[in-house]
MDAnalysis code that builds the backbone (N, CA, C; Angstrom):
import MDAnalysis as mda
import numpy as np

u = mda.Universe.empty(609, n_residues=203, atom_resindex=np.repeat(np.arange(203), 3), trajectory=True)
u.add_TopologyAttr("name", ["N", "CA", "C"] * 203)
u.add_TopologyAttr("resid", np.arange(1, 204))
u.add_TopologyAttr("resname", ["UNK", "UNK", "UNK", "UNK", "UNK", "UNK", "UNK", "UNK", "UNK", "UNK", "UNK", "UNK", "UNK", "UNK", "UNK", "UNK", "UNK", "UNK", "UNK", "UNK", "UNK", "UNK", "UNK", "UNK", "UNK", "UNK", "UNK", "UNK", "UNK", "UNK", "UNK", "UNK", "UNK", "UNK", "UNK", "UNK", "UNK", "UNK", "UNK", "UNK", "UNK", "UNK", "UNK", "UNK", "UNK", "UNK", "UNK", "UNK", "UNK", "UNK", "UNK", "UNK", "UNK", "UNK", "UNK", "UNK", "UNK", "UNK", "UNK", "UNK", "UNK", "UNK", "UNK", "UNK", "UNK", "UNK", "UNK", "UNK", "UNK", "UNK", "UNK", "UNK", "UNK", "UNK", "UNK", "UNK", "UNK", "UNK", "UNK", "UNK", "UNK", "UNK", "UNK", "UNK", "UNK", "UNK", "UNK", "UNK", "UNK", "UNK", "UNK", "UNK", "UNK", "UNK", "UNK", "UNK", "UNK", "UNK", "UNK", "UNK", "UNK", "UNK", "UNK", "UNK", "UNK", "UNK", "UNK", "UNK", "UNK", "UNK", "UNK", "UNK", "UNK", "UNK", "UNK", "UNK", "UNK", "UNK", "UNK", "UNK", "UNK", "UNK", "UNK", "UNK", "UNK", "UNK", "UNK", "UNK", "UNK", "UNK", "UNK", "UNK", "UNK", "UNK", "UNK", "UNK", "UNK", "UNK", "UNK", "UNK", "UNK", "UNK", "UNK", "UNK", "UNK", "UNK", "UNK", "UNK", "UNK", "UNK", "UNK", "UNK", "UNK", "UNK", "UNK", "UNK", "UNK", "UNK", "UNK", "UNK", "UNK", "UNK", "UNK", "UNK", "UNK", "UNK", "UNK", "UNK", "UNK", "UNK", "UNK", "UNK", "UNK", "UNK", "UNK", "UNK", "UNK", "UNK", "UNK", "UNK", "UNK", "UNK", "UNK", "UNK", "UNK", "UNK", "UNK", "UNK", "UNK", "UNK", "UNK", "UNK", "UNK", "UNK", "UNK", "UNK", "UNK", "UNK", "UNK", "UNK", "UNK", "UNK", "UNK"])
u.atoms.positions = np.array([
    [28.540, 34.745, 24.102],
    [29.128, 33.403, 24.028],
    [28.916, 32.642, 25.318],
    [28.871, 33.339, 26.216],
    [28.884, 32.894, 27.633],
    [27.243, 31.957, 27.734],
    [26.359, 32.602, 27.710],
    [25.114, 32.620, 27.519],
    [24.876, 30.945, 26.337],
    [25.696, 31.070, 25.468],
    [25.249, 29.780, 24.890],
    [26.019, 28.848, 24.666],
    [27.459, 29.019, 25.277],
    [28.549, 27.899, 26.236],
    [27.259, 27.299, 27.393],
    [26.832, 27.944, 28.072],
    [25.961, 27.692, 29.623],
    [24.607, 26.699, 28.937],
    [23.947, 27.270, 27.842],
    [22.817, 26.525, 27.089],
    [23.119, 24.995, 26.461],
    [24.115, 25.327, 26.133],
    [24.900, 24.509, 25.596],
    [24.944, 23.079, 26.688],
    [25.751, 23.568, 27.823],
    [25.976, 22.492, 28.609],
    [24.771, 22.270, 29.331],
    [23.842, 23.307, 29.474],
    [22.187, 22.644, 30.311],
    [21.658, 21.991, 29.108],
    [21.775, 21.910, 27.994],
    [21.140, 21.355, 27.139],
    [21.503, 19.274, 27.129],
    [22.886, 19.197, 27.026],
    [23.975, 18.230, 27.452],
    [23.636, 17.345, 28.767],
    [23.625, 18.048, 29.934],
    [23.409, 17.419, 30.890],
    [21.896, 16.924, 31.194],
    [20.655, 17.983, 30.003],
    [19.565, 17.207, 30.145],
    [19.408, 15.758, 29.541],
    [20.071, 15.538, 28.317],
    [20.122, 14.543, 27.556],
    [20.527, 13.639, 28.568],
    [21.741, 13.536, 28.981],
    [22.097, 12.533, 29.994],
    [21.076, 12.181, 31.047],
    [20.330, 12.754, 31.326],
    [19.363, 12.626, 32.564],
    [18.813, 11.427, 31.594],
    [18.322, 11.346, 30.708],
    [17.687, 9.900, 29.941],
    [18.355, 8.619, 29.400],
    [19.649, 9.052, 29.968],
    [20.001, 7.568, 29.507],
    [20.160, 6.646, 30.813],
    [20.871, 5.004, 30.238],
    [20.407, 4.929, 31.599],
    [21.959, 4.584, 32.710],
    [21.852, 4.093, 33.748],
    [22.634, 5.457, 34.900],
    [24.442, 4.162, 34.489],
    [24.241, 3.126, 33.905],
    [25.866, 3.159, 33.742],
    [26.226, 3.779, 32.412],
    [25.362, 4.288, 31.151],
    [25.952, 4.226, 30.248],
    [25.998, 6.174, 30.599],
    [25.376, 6.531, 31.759],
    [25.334, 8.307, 31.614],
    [26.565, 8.511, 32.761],
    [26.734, 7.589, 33.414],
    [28.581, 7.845, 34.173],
    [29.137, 8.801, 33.235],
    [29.382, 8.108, 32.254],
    [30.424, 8.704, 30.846],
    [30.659, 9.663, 30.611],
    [28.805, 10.056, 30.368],
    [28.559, 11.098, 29.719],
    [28.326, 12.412, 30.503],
    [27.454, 12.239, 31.980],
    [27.484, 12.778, 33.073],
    [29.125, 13.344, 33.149],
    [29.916, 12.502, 33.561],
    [31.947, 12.549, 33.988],
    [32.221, 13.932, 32.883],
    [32.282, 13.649, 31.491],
    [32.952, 14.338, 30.920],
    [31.603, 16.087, 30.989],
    [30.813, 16.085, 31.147],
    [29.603, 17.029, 31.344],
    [30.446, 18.076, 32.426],
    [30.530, 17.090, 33.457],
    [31.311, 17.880, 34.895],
    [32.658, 18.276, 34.719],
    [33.477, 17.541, 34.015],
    [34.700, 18.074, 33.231],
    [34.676, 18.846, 32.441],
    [33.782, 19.443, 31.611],
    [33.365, 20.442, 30.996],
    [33.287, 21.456, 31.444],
    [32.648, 20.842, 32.389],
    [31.872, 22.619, 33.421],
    [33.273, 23.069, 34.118],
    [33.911, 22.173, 34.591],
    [35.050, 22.617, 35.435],
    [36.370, 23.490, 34.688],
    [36.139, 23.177, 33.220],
    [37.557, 23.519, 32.730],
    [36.284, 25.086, 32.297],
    [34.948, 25.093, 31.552],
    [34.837, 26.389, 31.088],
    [34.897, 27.115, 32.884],
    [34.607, 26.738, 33.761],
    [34.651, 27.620, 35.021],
    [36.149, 28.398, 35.388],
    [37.009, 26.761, 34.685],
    [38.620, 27.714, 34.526],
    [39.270, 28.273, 33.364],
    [38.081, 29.056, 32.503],
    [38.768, 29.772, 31.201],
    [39.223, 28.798, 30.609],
    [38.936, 28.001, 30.472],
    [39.771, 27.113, 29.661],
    [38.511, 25.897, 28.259],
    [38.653, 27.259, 27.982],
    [37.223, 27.157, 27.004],
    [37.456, 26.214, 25.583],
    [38.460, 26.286, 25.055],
    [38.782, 24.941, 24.144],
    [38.716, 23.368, 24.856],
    [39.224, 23.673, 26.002],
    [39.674, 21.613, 26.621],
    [37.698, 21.798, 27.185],
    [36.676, 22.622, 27.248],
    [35.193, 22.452, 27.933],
    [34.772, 22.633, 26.379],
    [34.991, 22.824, 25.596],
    [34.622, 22.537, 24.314],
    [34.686, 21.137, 23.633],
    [35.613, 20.493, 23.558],
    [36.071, 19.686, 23.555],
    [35.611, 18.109, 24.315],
    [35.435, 18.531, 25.580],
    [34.979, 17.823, 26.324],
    [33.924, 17.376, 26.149],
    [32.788, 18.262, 25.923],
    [31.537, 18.678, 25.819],
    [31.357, 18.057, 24.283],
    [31.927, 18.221, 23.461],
    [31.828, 17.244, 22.348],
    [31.860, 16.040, 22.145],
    [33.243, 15.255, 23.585],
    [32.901, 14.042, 23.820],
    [31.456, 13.469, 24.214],
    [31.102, 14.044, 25.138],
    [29.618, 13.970, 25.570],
    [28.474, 14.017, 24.594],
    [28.808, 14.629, 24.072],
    [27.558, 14.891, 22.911],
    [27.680, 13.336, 22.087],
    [28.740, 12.709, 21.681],
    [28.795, 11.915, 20.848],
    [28.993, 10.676, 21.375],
    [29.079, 10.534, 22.683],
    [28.536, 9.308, 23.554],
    [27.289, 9.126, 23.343],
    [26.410, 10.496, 23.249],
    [25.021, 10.355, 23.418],
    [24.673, 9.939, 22.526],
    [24.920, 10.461, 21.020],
    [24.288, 10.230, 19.727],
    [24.684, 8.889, 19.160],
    [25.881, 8.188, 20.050],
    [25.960, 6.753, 20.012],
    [25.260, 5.588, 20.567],
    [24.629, 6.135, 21.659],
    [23.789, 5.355, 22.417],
    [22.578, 5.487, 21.782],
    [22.090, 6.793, 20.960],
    [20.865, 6.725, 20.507],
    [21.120, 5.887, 19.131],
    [21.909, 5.939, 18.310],
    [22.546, 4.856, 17.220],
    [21.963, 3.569, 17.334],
    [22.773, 3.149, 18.875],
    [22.390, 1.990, 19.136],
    [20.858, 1.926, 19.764],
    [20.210, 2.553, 19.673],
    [19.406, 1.921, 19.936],
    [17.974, 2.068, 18.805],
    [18.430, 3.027, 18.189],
    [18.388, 2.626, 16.317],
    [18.258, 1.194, 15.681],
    [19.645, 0.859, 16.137],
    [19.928, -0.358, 15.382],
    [18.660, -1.857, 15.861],
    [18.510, -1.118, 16.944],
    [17.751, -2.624, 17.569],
    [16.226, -2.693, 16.938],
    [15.946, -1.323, 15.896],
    [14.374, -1.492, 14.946],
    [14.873, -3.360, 14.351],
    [15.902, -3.467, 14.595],
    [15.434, -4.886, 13.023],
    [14.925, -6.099, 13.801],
    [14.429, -6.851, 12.841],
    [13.741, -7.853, 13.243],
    [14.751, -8.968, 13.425],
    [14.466, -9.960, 14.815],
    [15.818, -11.203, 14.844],
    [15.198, -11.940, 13.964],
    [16.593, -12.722, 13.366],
    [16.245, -13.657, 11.996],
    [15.280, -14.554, 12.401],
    [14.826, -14.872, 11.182],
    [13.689, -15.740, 11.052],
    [14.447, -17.175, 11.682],
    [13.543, -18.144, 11.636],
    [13.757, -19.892, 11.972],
    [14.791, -20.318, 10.944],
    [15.744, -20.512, 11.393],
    [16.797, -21.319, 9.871],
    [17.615, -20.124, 9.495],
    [17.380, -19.086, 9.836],
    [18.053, -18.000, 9.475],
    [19.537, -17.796, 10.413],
    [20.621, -16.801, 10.162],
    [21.370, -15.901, 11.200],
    [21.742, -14.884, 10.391],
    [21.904, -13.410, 11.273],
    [21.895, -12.213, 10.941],
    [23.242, -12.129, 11.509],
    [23.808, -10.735, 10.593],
    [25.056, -10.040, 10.735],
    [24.720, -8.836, 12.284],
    [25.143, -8.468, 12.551],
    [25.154, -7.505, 13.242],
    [24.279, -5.930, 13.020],
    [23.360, -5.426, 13.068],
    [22.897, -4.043, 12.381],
    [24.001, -3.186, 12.593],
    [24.196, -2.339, 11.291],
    [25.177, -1.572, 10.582],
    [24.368, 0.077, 10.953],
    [25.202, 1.178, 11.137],
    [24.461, 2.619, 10.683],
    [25.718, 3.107, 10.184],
    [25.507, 3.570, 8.618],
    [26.425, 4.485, 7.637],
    [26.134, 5.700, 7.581],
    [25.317, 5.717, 8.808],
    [25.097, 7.361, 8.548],
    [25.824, 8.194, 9.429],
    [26.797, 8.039, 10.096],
    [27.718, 8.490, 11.055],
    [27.207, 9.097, 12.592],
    [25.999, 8.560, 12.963],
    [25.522, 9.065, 14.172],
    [24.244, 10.334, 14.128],
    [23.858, 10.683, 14.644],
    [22.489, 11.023, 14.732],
    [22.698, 12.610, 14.042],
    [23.668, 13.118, 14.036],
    [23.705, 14.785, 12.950],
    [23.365, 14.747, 11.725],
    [23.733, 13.548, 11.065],
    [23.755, 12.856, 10.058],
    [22.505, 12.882, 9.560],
    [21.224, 12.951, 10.283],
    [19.725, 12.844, 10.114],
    [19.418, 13.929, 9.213],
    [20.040, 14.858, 9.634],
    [20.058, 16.339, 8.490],
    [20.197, 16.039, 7.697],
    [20.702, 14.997, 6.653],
    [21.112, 14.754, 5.031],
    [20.566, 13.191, 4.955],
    [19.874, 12.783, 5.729],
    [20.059, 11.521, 5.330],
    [20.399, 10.139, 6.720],
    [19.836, 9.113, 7.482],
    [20.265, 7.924, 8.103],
    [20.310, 6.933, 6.944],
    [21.025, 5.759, 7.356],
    [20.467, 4.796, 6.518],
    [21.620, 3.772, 7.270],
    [20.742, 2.660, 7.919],
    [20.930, 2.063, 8.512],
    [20.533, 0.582, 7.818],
    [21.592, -0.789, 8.002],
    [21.119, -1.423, 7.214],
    [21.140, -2.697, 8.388],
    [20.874, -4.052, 8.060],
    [21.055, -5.526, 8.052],
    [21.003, -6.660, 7.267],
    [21.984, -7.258, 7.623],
    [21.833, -8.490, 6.815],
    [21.839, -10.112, 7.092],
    [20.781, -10.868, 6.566],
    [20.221, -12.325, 7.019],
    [21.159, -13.095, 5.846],
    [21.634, -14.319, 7.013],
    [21.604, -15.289, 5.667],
    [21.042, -17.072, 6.241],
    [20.964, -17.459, 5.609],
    [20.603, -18.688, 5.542],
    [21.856, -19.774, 5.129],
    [21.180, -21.365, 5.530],
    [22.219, -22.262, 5.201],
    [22.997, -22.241, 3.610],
    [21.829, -22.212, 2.879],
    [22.137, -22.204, 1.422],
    [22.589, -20.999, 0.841],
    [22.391, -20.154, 1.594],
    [23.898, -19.137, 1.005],
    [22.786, -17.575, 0.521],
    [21.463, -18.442, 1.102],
    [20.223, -17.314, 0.611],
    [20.408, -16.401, 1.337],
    [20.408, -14.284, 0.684],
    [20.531, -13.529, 1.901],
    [19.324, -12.560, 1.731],
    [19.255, -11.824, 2.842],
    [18.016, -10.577, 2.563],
    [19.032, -10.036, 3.581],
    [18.855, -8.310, 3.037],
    [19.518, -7.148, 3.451],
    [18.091, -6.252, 3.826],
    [18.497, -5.578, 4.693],
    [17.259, -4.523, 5.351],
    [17.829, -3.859, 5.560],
    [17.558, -2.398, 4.739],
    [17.701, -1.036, 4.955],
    [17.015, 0.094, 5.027],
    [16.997, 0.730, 6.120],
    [16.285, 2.001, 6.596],
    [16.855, 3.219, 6.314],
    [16.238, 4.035, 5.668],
    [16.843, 5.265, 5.547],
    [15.757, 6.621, 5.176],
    [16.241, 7.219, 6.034],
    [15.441, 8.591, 6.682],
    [15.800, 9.422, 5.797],
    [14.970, 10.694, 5.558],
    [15.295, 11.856, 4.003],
    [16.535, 11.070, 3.340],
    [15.753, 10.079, 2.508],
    [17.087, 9.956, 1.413],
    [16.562, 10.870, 0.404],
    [18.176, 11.048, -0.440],
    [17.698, 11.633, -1.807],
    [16.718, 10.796, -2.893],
    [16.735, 9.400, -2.550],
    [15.904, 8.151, -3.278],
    [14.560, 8.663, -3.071],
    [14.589, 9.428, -2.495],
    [12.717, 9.746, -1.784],
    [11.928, 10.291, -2.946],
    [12.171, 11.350, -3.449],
    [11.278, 12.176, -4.548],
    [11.392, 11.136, -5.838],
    [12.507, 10.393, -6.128],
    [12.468, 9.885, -7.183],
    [11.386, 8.596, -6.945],
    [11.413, 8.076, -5.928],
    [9.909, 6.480, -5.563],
    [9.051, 7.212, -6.004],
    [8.740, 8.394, -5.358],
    [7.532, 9.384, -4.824],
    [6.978, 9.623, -6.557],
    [7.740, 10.134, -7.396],
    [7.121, 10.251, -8.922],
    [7.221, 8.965, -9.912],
    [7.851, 7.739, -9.409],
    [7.868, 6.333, -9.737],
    [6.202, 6.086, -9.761],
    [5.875, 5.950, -8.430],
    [4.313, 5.441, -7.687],
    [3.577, 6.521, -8.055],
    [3.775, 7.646, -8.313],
    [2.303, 8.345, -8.922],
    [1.909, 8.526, -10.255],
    [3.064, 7.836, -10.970],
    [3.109, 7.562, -12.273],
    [3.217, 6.558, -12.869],
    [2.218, 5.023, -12.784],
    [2.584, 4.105, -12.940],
    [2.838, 4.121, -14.378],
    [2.779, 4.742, -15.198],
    [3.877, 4.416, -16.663],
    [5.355, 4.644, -16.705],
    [5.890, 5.065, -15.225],
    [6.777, 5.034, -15.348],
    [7.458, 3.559, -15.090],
    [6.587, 2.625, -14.323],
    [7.028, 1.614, -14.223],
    [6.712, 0.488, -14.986],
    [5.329, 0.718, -15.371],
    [4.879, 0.004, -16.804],
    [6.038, -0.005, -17.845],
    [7.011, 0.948, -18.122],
    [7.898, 0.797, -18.837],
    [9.329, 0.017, -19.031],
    [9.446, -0.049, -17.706],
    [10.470, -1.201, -17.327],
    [9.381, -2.655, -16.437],
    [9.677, -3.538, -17.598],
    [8.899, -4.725, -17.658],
    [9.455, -5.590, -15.832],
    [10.443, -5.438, -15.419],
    [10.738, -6.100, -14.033],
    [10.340, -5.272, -12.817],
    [9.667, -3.958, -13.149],
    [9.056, -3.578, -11.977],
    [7.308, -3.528, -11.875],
    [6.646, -3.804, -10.401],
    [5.726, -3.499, -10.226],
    [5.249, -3.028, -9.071],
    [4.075, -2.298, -8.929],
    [3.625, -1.696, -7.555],
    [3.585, -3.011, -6.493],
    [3.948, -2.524, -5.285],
    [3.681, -3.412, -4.330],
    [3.591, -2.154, -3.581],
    [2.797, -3.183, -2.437],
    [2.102, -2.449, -0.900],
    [2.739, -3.365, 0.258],
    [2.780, -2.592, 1.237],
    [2.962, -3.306, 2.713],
    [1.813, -2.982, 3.814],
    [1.680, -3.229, 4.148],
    [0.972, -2.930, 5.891],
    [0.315, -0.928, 5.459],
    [-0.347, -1.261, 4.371],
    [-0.798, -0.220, 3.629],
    [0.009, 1.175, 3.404],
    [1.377, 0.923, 3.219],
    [2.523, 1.565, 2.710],
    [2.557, 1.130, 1.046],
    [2.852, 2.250, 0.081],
    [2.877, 1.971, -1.120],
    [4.776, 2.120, -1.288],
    [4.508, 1.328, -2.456],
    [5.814, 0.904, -3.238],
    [6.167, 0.400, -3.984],
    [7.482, -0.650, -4.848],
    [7.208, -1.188, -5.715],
    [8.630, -2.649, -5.296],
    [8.429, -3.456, -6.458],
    [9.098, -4.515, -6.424],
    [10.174, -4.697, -7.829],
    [11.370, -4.944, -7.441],
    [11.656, -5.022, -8.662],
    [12.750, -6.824, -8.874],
    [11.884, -7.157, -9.913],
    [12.611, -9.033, -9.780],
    [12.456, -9.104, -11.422],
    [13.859, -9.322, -12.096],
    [14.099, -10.075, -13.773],
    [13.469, -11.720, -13.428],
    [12.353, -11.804, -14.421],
    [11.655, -13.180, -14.475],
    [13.009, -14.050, -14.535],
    [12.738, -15.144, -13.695],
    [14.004, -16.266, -13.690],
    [15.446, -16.483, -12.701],
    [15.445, -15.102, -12.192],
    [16.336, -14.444, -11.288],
    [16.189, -15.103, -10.044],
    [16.938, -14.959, -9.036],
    [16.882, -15.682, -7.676],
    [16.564, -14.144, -6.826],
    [16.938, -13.310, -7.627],
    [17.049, -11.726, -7.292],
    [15.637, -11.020, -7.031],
    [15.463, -10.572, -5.681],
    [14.412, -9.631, -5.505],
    [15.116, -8.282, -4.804],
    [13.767, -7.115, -5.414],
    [14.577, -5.629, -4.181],
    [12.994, -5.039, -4.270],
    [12.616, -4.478, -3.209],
    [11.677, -4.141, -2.594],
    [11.785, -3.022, -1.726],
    [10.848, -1.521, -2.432],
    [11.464, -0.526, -1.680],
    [9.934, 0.270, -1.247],
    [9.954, 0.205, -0.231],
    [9.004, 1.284, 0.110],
    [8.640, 2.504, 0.801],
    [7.688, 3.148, 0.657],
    [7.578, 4.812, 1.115],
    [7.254, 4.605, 2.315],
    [7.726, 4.925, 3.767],
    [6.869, 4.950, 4.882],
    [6.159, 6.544, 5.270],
    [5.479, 7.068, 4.842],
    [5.240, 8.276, 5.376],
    [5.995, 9.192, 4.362],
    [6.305, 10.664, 4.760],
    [6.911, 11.410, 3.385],
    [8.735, 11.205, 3.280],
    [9.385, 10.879, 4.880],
    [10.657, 10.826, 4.525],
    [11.853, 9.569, 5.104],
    [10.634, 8.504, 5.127],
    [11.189, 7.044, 5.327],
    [11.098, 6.200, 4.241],
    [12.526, 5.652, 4.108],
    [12.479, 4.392, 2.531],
    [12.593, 3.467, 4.075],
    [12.088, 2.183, 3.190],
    [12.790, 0.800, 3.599],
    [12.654, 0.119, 2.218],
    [13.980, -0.255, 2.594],
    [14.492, -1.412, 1.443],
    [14.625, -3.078, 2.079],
    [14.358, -3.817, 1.024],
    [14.752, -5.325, 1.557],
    [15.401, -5.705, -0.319],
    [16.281, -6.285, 0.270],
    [17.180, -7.133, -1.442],
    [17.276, -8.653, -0.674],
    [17.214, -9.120, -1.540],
    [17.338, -11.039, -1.423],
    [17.789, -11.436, -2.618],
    [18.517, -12.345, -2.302],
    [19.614, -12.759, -3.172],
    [19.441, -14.461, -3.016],
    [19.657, -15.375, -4.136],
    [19.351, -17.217, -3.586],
    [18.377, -17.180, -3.670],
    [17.476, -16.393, -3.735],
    [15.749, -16.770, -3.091],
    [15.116, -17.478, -4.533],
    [14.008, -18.609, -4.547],
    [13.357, -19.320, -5.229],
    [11.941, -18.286, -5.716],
    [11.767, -17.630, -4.337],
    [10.480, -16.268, -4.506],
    [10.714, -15.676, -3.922],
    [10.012, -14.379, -3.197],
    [10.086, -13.236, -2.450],
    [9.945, -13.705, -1.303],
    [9.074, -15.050, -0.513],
    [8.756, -15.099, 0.301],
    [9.322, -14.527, 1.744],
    [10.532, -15.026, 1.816],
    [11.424, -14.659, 2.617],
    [11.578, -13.746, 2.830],
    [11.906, -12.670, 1.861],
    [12.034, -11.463, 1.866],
    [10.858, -10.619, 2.313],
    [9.510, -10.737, 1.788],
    [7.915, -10.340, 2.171],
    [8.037, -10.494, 4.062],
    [8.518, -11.990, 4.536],
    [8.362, -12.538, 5.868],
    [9.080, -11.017, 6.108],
    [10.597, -10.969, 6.364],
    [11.432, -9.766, 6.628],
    [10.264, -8.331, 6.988],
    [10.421, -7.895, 5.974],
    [9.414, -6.853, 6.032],
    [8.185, -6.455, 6.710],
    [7.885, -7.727, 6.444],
    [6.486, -7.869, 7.925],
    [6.831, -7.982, 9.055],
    [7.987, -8.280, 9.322],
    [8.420, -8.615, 10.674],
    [9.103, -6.702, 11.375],
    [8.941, -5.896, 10.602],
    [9.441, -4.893, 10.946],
    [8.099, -3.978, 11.207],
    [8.712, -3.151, 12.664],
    [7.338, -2.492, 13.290],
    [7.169, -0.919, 12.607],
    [6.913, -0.449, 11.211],
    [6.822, 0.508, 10.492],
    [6.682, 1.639, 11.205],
    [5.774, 1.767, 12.104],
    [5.275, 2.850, 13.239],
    [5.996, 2.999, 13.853],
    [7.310, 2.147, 14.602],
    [7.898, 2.606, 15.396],
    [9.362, 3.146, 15.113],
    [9.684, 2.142, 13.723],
    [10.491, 2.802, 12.464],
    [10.345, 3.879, 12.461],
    [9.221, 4.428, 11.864],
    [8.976, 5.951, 11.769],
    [9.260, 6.870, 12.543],
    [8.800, 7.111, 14.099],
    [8.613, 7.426, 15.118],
    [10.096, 7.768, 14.950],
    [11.050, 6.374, 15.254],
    [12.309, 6.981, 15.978],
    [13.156, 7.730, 14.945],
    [12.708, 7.277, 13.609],
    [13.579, 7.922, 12.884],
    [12.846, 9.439, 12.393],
    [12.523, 9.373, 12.245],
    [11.674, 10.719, 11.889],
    [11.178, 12.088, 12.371],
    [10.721, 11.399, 13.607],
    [10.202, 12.035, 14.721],
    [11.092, 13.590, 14.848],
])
């Protein structure tokens, strides 16, 4: 136990070495409070501690998650980026991180990222089977920035949703709501850097 209490906290205090030096005070402080209480047997309050630390960290990496989205377009304003995936452990089952645009007229587009969803295998036999979508008349294949996927809009609707595969275990979604066409929504999507999407989430 000793042996991976000690791994444990060299593991901890390396992370902190990368963040940057006011937001690793925090995390550094409670690291050294850690060390001090397991040095005094006092192995629940350096447990503990050491958990604070950990989840400073996986908050700072959250946030800096959140900053993949694109700032609203011209005429646009955005909500704040959202993560429902409870912080970076969470990656094990699933991220999914969202945003949302709106416009004067009440038009919105939502952007959501999400890492191993369970949605994954089901796109994945959608797109290699286009009769599966031939069968429901409001969907069709669409592509991005040579990412496959599909679109789904009821003729007449103001309603678009747009979901695509990035690689084997990245969705992105965009929904628009008000919209006259996709355009808006298409702009969105392009405006997002897929590669680096990937990268941080995946990686």
């Amino acid at each position: 136990m000793h042996a991976t209490m000690t791994g444990t906290l060299v593991l901890a205090a390396g992370l902190a070495l990368t963040l940057n030096t006011a937001a690793a005070d925090e995390v550094t402080d409670q690291i050294d409070a850690a060390k001090q209480a397991y040095a005094s047997g006092e192995l629940r309050t350096a447990a503990e501690t050491l958990n604070g630390a950990v989840e400073a960290i996986r908050a700072q990496i959250t946030a800096g998650l959140l900053t993949l989205f694109p700032p609203p377009l011209e005429g646009w304003v955005a909500d704040e980026a959202q993560s429902q995936s409870g912080g970076l452990a969470s990656m094990l089952t699933g991220t999914h991180l969202s945003r949302r645009y709106v416009r004067e007229d009440n038009a919105e587009v939502t952007l959501t990222l999400m890492a191993d969803s369970p949605m994954m295998p089901m796109l994945t036999m959608a797109i290699s089977m286009p009769f599966m979508m031939q069968a429901n008349e409001d969907l069709k294949s669409f592509s991005l920035k040579g990412e496959r996927g599909m679109m789904e809009h009821t003729p007449g609707s103001e309603t678009y949703k747009i979901t695509l595969m990035v690689g084997s275990r990245l969705l992105v979604q965009g929904e628009g709501s008000g919209l006259a066409d996709a355009a808006p929504l298409e702009a969105y999507l392009n405006a997002l850097d897929l590669e680096a999407i990937q990268g941080a989430l995946t990686d």
